[in-house]
N, C-alpha and C positions, 0 to 999 in steps of 0.2 A: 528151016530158018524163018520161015514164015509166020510160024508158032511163033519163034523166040521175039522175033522182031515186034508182033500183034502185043507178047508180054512184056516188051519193055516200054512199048507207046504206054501202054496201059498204066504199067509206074511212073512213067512219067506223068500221066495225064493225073496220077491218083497223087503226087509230090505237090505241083502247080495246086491242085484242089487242096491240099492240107496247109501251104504256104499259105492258102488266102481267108481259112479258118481260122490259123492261126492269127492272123492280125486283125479280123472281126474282134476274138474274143479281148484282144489284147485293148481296143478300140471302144469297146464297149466296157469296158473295166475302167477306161481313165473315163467317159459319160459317167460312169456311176458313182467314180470318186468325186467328180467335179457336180454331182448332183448332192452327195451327200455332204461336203463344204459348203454347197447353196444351203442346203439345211438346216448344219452344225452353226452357221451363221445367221440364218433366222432364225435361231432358235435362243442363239444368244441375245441378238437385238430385242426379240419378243421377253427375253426373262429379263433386262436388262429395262425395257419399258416397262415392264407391271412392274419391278423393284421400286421407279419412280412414284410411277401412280400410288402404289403401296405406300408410301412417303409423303409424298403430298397429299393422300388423304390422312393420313393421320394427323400431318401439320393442321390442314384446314379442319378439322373433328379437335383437336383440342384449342385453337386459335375460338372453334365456335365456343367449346363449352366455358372457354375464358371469359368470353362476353356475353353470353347466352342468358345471363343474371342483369345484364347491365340495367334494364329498365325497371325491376325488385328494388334493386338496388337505388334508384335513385328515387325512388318511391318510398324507402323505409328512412331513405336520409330525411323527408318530411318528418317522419316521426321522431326519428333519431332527432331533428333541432326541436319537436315541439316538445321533446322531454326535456330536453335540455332549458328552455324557458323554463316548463314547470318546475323544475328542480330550482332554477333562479327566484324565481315567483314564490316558492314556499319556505326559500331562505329569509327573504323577505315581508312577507307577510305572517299576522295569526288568526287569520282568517282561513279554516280550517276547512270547512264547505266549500270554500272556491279550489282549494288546493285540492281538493279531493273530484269535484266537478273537472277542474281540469286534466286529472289524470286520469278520469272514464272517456273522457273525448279522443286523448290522444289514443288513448286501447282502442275505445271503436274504430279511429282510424287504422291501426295497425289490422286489425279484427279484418276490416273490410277490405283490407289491400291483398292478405290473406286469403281470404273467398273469394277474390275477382283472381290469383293463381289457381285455383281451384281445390284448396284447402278446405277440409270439412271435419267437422266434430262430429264424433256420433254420441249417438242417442242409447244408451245400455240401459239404463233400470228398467225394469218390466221384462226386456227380453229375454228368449233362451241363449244360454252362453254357449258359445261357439269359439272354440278354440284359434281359429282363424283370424276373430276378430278383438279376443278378449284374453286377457291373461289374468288366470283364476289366483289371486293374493289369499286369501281365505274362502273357508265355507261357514256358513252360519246356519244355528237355526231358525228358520224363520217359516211360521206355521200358517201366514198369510199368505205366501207365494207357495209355488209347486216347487217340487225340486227342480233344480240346475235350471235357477231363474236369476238373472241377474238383481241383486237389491241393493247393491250403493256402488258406485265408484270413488277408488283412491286417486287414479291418474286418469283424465281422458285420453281415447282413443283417438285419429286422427285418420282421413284417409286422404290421398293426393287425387282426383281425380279418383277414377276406379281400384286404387293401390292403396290398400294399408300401410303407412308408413309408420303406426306408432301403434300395438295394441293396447285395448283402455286395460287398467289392472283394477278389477274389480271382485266383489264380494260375492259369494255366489252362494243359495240359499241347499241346503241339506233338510232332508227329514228329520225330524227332533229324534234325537237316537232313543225316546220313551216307546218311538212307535217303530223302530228297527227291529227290538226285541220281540213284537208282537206278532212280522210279518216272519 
């Protein structure tokens, strides 16, 4: 009996030990649901705040690009009224010189409101044509320049700061096709 009695403490001792396993595991399962709620809810707070911020910047990105012109803008309106005289001024007069002087003034101005945005004309005749900057309208023969040399422009080119924003279309000089045959 000694035996039997040694093996039923035993079970017993080994029920008590599995009772208290079991409520660890059960203990630690509601920690990790109640961990991953903390989670599932900062997770949604955090998507829920960049949605904002994603919103409000774009608000404030197009709020800028609405007014971002404002000071162009009230710059060209100078020009905008001083055409608007000269157009008064040339209904009025037949003084032909003056009406002609005063629409080179207001250009220069608009010219120079232009360049102080950092608007630039370029310069093509002479150069080699570069696809990048020039868009080839024709080729010509022209036996004073080397081939694929720029020799007149149709439309100027323009660039905004370091940006093409317009390429010039110009004339671009070819070998007389007398000396094609020969090579």
């Amino acid at each position: 009996m000694a035996d039997g009695s040694e093996k039923s403490d035993d079970l017993g001792s080994n029920n008590v030990e599995g009772s208290t396993d079991a409520q660890s595991p059960l203990e630690d399962e509601i920690a990790l649901e109640d961990e991953i709620a903390q989670l599932q809810n900062k997770l949604l707070r955090l998507t829920a705040e960049f949605d904002n911020f994603r919103k409000r910047t774009a608000r404030e990105r197009e709020e800028y690009r609405k007014f971002a012109v404002e000071q162009l803008i009230m710059e060209l309106l100078e020009v905008y009224d001083n055409f608007e005289r000269a157009l008064e001024s040339a209904k009025k007069t037949n003084d032909v010189e003056s009406v002609i002087k005063g629409v080179e003034m207001v250009f220069k101005q608009f010219a120079s409101i232009l360049e102080k945005q950092g608007l630039q004309k370029m310069e093509c005749v002479g150069t080699e044509f570069d696809p990048n900057l020039h868009e080839a309208m024709m080729h010509v023969d022209h036996p004073e320049h080397e081939e694929n040399t720029v020799v007149d422009v149709c439309k100027p080119g323009y660039c905004l700061h370091t940006k093409v924003i317009r390429p010039a279309m110009v004339a671009v000089s070819k070998k007389p096709e007398g000396n094609e045959e020969n090579n």
